[in-house]
C-alpha positions as CSV (number, residue, x, y, z in Angstrom):
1,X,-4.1,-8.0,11.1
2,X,-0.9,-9.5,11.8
3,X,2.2,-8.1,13.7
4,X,4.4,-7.6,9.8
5,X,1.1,-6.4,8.5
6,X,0.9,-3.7,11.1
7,X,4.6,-2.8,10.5
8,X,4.5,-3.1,6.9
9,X,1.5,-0.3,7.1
10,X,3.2,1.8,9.4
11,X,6.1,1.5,7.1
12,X,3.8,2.2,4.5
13,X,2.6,5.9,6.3
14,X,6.4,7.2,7.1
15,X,7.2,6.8,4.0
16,X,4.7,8.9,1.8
17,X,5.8,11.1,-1.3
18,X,5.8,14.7,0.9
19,X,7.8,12.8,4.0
20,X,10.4,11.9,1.2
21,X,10.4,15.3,-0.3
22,X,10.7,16.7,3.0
23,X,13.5,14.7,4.2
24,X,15.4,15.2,0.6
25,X,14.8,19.2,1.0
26,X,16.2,18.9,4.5
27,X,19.2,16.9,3.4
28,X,20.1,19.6,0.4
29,X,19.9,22.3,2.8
30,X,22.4,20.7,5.2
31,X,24.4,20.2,2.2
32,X,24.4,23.8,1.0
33,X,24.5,25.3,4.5
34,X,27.7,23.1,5.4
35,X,28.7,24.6,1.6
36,X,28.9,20.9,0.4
37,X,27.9,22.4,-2.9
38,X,29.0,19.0,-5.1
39,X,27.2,16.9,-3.1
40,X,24.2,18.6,-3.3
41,X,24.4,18.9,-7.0
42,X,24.9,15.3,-7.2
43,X,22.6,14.7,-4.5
44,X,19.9,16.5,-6.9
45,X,21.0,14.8,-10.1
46,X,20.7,11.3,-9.1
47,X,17.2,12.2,-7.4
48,X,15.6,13.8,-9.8
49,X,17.3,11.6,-12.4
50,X,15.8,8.8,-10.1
51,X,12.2,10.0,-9.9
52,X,12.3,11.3,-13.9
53,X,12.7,7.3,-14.6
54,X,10.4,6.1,-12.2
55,X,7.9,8.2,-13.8
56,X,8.7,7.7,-17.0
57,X,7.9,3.7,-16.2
58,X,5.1,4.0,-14.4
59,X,3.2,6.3,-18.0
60,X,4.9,4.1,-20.7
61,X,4.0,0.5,-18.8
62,X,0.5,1.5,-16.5
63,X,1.0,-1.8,-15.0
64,X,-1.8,-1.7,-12.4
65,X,-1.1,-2.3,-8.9
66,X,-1.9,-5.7,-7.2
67,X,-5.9,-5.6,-6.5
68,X,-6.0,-7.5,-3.6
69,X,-3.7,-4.4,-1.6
70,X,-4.2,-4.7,2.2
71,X,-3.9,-0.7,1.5
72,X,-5.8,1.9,-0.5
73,X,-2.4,2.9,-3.1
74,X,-2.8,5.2,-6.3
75,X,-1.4,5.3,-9.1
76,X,0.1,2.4,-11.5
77,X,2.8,0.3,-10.0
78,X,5.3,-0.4,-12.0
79,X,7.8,-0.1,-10.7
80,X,8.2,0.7,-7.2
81,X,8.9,4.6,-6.6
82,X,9.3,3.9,-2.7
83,X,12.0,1.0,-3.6
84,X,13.4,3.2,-5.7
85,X,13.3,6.2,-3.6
86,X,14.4,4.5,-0.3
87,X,17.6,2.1,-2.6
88,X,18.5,5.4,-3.9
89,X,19.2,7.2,-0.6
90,X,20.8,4.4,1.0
91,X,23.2,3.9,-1.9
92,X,23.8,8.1,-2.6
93,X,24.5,8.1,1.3
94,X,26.9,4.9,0.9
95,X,29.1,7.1,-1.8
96,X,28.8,10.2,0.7
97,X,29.7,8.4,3.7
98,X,33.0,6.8,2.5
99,X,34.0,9.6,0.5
100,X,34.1,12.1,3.6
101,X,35.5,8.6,5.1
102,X,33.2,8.7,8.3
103,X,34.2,6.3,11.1
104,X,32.0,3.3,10.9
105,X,30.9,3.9,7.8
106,X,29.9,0.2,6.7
107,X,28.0,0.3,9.9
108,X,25.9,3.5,8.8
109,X,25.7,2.1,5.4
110,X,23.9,-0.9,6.1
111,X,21.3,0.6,8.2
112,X,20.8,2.5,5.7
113,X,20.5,-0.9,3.0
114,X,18.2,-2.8,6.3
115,X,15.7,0.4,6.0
116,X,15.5,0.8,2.7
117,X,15.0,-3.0,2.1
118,X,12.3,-3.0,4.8
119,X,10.3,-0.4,3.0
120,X,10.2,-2.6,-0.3
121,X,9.4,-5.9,1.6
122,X,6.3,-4.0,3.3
123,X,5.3,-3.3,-0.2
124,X,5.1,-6.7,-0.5
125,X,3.7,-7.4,2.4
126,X,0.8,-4.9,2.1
127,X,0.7,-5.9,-1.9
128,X,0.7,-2.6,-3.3
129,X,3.2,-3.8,-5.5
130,X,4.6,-7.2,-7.0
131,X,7.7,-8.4,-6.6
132,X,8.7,-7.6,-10.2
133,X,7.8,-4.1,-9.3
134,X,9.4,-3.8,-6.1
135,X,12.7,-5.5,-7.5
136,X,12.8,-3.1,-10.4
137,X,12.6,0.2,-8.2
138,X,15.4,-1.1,-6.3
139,X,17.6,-1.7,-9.0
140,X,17.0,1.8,-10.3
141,X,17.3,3.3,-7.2
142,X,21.0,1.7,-7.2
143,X,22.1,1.5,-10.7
144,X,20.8,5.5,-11.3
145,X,23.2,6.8,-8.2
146,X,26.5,4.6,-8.9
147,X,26.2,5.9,-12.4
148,X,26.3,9.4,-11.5
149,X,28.9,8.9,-9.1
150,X,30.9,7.6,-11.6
151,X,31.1,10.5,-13.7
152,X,30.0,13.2,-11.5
């Protein structure tokens, strides 16, 4: 296996379905703890909104998955739920950090943008999804959070 294959898998590990969940239920407890009440609400919309769309695609379409995946994946895959999942935290923490107007806040963001890019090019990589697939969870995991931003 090649060096991006091995990254692409170990990509492909960190970021399961209950390591998401468990970082998202970590981040709305800091939120209501630190008694940032609007930003977890909004933090919760856009999620859930998010994941409810994702889901939604994935029943109506059942596109199948690549079958030549260097991975075993389940499910259909259209369209990406980890593009989606990783575009929308980057872009919900790109709001946060520049309304609470952190120093170095472009600096934060973009990590942020690198990770979550990486985790839909190891998709690729892997080919438990197409790039159709991979493209389309990204552009709801931005488009659902600027949205909500804009009228939360």
């Amino acid at each position: 296996m090649k060096l991006l294959e091995k990254i692409a898998v170990i990509i492909h590990k960190v970021t399961r379905p209950w390591i998401f969940a468990l970082f998202c239920i970590a981040i709305l407890s800091l939120f209501i703890y630190l008694d940032l009440i609007s930003e977890a609400k909004l933090f919760i919309l856009s999620g859930l909104a998010t994941l409810l769309i994702v889901l939604f695609l994935k029943k109506v379409t059942q596109t199948p998955r690549p079958s030549n995946a260097k991975v075993q994946a389940i499910g259909t895959g259209f369209p990406s739920a980890h593009a989606a999942s990783a575009l929308f935290i980057a872009t919900i923490f790109y709001y946060f950090l520049h309304q609470w107007e952190i120093r170095n806040a472009d600096i934060y963001s973009d990590l942020l943008f690198v990770l979550a890019f990486l985790v839909g090019i190891s998709r690729l990589i892997i080919r438990v999804h197409t790039f159709s697939q991979v493209l389309t969870g990204f552009v709801i995991g931005i488009v659902i959070p600027i949205f909500l931003t804009l009228f939360f």
